[in-house]
N, C-alpha and C positions, 0 to 999 in steps of 0.2 A: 504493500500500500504506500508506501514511500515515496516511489517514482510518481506516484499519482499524487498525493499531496501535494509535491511541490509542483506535477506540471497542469494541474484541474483547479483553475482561478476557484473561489469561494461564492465566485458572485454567479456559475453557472449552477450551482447545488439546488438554487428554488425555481430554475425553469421550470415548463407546464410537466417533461416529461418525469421528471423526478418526485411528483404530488402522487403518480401511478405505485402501487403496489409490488407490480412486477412488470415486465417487458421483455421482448425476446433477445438470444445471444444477439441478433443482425440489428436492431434498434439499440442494444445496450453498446457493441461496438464502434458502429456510427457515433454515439452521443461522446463515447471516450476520449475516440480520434479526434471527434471536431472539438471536443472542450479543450483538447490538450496542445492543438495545432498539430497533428498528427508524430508528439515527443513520443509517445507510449509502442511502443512494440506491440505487434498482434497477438507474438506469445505471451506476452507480458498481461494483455486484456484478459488472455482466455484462461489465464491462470488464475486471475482474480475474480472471474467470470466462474470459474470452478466454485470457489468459497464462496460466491453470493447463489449458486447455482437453485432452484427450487425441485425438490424430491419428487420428482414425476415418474420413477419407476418401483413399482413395486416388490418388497423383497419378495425372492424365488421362496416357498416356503411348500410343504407338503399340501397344502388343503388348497392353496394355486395352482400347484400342479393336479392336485386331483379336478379342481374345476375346470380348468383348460381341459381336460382329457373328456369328463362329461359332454361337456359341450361340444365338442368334437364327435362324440360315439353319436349324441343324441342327435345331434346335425344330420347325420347319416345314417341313421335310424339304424344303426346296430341292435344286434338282437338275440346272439349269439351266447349268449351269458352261460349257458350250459353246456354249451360246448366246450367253453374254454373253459370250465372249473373243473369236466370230466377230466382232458387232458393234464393240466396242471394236477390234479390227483393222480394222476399215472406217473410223477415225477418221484425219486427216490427220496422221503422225508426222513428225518433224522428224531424228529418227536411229530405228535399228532396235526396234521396241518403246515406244518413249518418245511419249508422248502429251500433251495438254495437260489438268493437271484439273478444269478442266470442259467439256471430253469426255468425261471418266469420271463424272461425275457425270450430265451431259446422257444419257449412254447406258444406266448404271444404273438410272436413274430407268424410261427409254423404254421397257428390259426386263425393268421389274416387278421389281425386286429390292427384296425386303420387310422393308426395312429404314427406320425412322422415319427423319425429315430430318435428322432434329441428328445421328443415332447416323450416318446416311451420310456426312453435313459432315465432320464428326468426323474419319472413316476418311480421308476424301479430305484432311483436312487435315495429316493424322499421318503418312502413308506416306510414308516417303522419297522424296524427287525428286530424281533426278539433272540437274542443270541448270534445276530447275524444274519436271519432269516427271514423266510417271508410265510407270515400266513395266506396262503393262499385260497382259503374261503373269505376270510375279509376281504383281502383283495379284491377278487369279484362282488363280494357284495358292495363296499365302497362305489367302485367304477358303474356298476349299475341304478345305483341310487338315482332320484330324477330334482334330488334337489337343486342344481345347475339348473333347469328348464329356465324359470324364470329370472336367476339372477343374471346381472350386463358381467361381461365376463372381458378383462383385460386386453388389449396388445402385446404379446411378450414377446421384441423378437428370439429366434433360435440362437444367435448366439448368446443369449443372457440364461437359455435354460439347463445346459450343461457344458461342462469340462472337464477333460480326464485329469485326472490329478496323479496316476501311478499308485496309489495307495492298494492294497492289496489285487482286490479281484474290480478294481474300480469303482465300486457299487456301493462304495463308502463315502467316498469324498467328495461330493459337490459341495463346494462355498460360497459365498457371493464376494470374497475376495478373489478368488480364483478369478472371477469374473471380469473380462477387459470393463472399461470404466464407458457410460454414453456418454454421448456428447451433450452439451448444455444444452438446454431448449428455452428456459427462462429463466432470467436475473430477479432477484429481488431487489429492487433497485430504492425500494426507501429505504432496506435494511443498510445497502449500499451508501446513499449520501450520508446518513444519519453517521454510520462508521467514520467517513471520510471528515465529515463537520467538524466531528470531535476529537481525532486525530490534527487537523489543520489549527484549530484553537490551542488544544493542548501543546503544540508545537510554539503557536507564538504567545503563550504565556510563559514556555521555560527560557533561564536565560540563556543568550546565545554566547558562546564563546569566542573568547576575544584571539586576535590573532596575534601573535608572542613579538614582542618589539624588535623589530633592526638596529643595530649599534651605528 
């Protein structure tokens, strides 16, 4: 914020567009460049433009990806629900119901379940395991449920719903660190001036130092 202090006059802070809430990266860069006489670097905006950024994606979390998935089955009137619980019952379980996941993958895939890769990784990565595992009657019954019908159900792109991480059999590790970062889409821009106000004041309230005398 520095660079901006000293190059973002005081007197441009109560223009009309800074009274707004928020605004987008392409209106918040414009207003930086032209407040600053174009002193500020683009990387310099966009990195400031990070910290004032507004949270428009929602974390990747188990009960998102199960609703993505509904909404997907139920789009496409899948129907198959017994099908796939037979098969996944024909998978080698270690305790009653509990599977390994990828069996549930391997068998989802087998029985046409039309769901893209990542958005199924995803599910198989997010689902509770007990021990590792996968109950594989909850499973179907979750994915069946018709509670998605009528909720509005997100944008997530594919790259924000998986990534390998190498941890054992994969099927452990999705983060939302792991995850490349989006790009901004909207500034908070009064949390912005408000910052920059009180940074600028603060500055010319402290004393300034003197520069050490020539003999």
């Amino acid at each position: 914020m520095g660079i901006l202090c000293d190059s973002i006059p005081e007197s441009v802070l109560n223009e009309e567009i800074t009274q707004k809430d928020s605004i987008s990266y392409v209106d918040f860069s414009e207003y930086v460049e032209a407040s600053s006489n174009s002193k500020v670097s683009a990387h310099a905006i966009l990195v400031v433009a990070r910290k004032y950024a507004n949270d428009t994606q929602p974390r990747i979390t188990y009960d998102l990806v199960l609703k993505l998935c509904r909404y997907r089955l139920q789009k496409l009137n899948f129907d198959r629900y017994d099908e796939l619980e037979k098969a996944l019952s024909q998978c080698p379980a270690e305790e009653e119901n509990l599977i390994d996941p990828a069996d549930v993958y391997r068998v989802c895939v087998g029985v046409g379940l039309p769901l893209k890769n990542d958005l199924l990784t995803a599910l198989i990565q997010k689902v509770p395991k007990p021990k590792g595992l996968v109950d594989y009657k909850s499973f179907v019954e979750e994915l069946n449920s018709k509670e998605a019908a009528e909720e509005s159900v997100p944008f997530i792109p594919d790259s924000r719903l998986t990534v390998p991480d190498g941890e054992e059999s994969g099927w452990y590790g999705l983060r939302d660190f792991h995850c490349s970062p989006d790009s901004v889409q909207t500034v908070n821009i009064k949390r912005f001036t408000t910052d920059l106000l009180a940074l600028k004041r603060a500055q010319a309230q402290s004393p300034k130092k003197l520069s050490p005398r020539k003999c």
